[in-house]
TORMARKE-360446 format. One record per residue: residue in three letters; x, y, z of N, C-alpha, C in turn. Coordinates in steps of 0.02 Angstrom, whole numbers, plus 50000, padded with zeros to 5 digits. Layout:
! residues N
ALAXYZXYZXYZ...
***
This chain:
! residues 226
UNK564085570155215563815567755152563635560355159UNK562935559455115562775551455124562545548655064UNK562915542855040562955539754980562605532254991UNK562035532454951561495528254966561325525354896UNK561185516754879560845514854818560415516654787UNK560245519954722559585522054693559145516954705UNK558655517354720557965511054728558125509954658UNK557705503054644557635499454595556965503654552UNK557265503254480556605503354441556525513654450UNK556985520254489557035523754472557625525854441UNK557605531554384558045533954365558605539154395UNK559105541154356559555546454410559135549754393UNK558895554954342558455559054339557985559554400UNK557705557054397557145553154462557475554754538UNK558035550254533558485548154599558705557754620UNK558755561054564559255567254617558565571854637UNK557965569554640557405573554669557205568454712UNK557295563954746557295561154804557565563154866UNK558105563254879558485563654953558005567554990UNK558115572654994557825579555039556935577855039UNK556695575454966556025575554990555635571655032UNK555995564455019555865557955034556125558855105UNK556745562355109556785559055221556515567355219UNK556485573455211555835576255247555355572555266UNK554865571555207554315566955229554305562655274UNK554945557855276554895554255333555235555755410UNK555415561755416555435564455458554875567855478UNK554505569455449553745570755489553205567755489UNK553175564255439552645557755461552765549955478UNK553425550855507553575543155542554035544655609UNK554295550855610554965554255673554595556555716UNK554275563855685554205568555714553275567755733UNK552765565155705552355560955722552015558255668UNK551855549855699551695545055672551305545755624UNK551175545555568550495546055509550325537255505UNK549705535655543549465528155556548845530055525UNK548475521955517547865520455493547355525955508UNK546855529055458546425533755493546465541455515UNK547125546155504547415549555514547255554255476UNK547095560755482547025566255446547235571255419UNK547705571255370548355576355343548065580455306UNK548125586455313548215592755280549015595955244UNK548985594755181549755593955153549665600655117UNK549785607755104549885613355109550545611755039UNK550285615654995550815616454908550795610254902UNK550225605154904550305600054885550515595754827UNK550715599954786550785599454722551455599754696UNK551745602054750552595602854754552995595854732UNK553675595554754553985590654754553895584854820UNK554025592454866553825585554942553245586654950UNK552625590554918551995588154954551535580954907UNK551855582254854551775576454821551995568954863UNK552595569154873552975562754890552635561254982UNK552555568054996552275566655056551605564255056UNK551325565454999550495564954983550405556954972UNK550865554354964550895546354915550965541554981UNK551585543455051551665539855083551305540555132UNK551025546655153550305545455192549645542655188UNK549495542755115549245535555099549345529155115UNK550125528655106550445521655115550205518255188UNK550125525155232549985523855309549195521555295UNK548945524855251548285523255275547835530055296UNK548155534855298547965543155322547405543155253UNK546975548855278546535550455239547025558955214UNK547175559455150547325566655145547025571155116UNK547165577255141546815585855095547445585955066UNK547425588555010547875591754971547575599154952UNK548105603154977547935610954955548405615254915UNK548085616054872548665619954811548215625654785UNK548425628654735548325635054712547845632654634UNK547855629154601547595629254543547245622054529UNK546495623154506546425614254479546735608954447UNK547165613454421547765607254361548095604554411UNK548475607254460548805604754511548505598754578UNK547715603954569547415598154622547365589954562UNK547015593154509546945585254460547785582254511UNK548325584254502548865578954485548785577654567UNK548565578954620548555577054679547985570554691UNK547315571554652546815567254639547165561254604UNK547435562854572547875556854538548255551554573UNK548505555654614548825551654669548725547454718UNK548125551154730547775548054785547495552154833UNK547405557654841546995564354864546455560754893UNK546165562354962545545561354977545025568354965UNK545465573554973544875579754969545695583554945UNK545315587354892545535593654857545395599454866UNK545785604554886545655610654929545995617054888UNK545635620954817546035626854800545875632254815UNK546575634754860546645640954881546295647154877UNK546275647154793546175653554735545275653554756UNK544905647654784544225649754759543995646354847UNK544135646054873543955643554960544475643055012UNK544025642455062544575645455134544595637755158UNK545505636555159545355628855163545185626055230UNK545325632955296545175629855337544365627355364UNK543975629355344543065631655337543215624355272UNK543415625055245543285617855192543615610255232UNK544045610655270544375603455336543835605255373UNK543535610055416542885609555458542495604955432UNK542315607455377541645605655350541505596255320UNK542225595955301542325587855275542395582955344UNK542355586855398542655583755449542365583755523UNK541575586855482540955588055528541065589955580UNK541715597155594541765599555645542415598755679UNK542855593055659543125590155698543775592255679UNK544045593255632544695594755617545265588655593UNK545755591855568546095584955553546795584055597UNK547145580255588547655576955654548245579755641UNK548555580555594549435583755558549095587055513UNK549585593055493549745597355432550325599255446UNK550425598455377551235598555347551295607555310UNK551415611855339551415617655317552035620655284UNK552205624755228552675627755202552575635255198UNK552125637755223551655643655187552005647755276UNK551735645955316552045648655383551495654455416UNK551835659755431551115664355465550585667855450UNK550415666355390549865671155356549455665155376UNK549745657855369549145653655366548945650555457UNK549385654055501549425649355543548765649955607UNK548475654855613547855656455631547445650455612UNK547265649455527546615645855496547135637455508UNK547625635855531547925629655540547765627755594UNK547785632155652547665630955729546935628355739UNK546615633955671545805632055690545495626555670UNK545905624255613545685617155584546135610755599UNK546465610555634546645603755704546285606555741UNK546245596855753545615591055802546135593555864UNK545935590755883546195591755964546645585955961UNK547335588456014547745583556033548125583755931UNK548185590155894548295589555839548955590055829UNK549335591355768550185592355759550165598155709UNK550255602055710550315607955657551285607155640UNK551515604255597552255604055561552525610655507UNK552805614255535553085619355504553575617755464UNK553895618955387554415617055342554685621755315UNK554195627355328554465634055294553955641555309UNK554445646855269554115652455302553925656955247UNK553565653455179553415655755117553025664855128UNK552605666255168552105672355186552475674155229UNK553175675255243553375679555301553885678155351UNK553955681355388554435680155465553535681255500UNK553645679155584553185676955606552805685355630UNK552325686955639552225692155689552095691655748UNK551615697955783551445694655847550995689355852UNK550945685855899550365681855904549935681555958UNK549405681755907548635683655934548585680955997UNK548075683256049548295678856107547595673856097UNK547075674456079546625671756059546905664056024UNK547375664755984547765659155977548045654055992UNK548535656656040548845654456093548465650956138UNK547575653256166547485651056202546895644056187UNK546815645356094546415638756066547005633856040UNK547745634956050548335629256081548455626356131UNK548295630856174548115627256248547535623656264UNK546985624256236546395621156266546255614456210UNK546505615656148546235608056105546995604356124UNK547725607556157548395602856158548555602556097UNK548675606656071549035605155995549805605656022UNK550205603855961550855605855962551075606855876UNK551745611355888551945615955844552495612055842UNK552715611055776553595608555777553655611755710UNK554405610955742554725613455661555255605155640UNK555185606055550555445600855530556135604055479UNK556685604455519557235604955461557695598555465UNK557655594655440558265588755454559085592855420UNK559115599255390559875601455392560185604555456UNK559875604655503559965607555553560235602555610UNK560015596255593560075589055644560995587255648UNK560895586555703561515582655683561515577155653UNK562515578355605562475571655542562295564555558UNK562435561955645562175555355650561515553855658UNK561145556755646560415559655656560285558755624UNK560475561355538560155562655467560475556855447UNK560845553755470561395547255442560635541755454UNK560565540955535559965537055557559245536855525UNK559025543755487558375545655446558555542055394UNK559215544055338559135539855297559325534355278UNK559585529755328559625521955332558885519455338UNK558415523355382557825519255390557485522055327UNK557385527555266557265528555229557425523655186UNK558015521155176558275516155119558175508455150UNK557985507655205557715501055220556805501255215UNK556635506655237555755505955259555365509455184UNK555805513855143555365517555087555655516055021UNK556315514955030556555513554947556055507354921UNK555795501854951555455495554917554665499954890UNK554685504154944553915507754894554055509954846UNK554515512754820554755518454730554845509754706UNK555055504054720555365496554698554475494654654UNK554075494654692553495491754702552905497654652UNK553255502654653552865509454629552165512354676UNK552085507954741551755511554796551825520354782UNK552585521254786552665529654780553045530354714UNK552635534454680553085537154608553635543454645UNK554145545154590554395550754566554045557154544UNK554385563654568553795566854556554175573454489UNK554515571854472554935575754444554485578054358UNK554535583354359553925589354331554345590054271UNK554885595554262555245597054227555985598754253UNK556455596054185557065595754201557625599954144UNK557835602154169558245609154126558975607854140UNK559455608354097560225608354079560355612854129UNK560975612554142561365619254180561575624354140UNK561425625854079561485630354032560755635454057UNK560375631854085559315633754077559385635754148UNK559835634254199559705636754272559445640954294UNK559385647354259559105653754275558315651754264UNK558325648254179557465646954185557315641054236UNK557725638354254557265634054288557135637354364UNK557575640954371557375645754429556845649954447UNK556545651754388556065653354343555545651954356UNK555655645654332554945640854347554865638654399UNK555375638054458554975637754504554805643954545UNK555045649454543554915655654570554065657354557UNK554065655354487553415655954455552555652154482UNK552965646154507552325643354560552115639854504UNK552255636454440551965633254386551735626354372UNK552645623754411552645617654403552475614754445UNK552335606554423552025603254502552565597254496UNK552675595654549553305594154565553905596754574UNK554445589054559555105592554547555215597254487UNK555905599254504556285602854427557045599154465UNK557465597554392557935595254408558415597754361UNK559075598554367559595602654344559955595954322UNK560075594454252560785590054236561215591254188UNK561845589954188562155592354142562115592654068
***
């Protein structure tokens, strides 16, 4: 367990939808690879809790981002943020839509939650020398894989990682979030990165708030307080 100062200027409300999202994020766009000036992110449920928070500090780098979510209300709150291109699911194929913004070329990281239904149209839209970041396995356990696949991984050099920081060892996750509370808490200080917290329900409401997020509704957090 790690007991860390709320940044300045957020609330607990605020503060108990931080931890997990905030050092994810920075476990894959500062650990696991660099998100620098010029950089091309593809952020997948962007509309979430961490694709939000992840959406704000890849900016911070300077990355140009896609945000891809399921509904326009959701992309609005990604545009809001700071979205370079808005990508919904429900009405285009986002990988044919990163081609096309990107005159061919593809973009550099994606931050994926969605897992193997999408991972074909992910491979195809990283640039070469790209990072495809796995966080989750929303469409499935994996199947076979195509060999056609496999072998447009080998020829552009991509690489595949997976991002769980519960899995790290504790001096590991101890080390993520010391540099989290030295290098990112002054951005929530500064409001560089907002809070993303959506809706928040009593522990009496747990079931609905379970609800709502099962439901795919909200954008952002949901937070449980007494």
């Amino acid at each position: 367990m790690f007991v860390k100062h709320i940044p300045a200027g957020v609330s607990l409300v605020e503060a108990a939808a931080l931890p997990s999202t905030i050092c994810f994020t920075y476990y894959c766009l500062a650990v696991l690879r660099q998100a620098t000036r010029g950089k091309k992110v593809l952020i997948h449920a962007a509309s979430r809790g961490f694709g939000l928070i992840a959406l704000q500090y890849a900016k911070y780098c300077g990355c140009d981002v896609f945000a891809a979510a399921e509904t326009q209300e959701k992309l609005e709150t990604c545009g809001k943020l700071g979205a370079d291109v808005c990508i919904n699911y429900s009405k285009e194929d986002f990988s044919k839509r990163v081609k096309d913004e990107t005159a061919g070329k593809g973009v550099d990281i994606i931050l994926d939650v969605k897992g193997p239904y999408y991972f074909a149209k992910n491979v195809n839209c990283l640039a070469r020398r790209g990072t495809l970041i796995t966080l989750g396995f929303e469409s499935g356990n994996a199947g076979d894989l195509d060999c056609s696949i496999s072998k447009s991984i080998s020829e552009k050099k991509l690489r595949h990682l997976g991002a769980n920081i519960f899995t790290l060892p504790p001096r590991e996750v101890g080390t993520i979030f010391s540099q989290v509370e030295e290098l990112v808490w002054p951005l929530f200080k500064d409001g560089t990165i907002k809070p993303t917290v959506s809706r928040v329900f009593c522990f009496s409401q747990a079931a609905e708030a379970h609800k709502a997020m099962e439901s795919d509704i909200v954008a952002g957090n949901v937070v449980l307080v007494p």
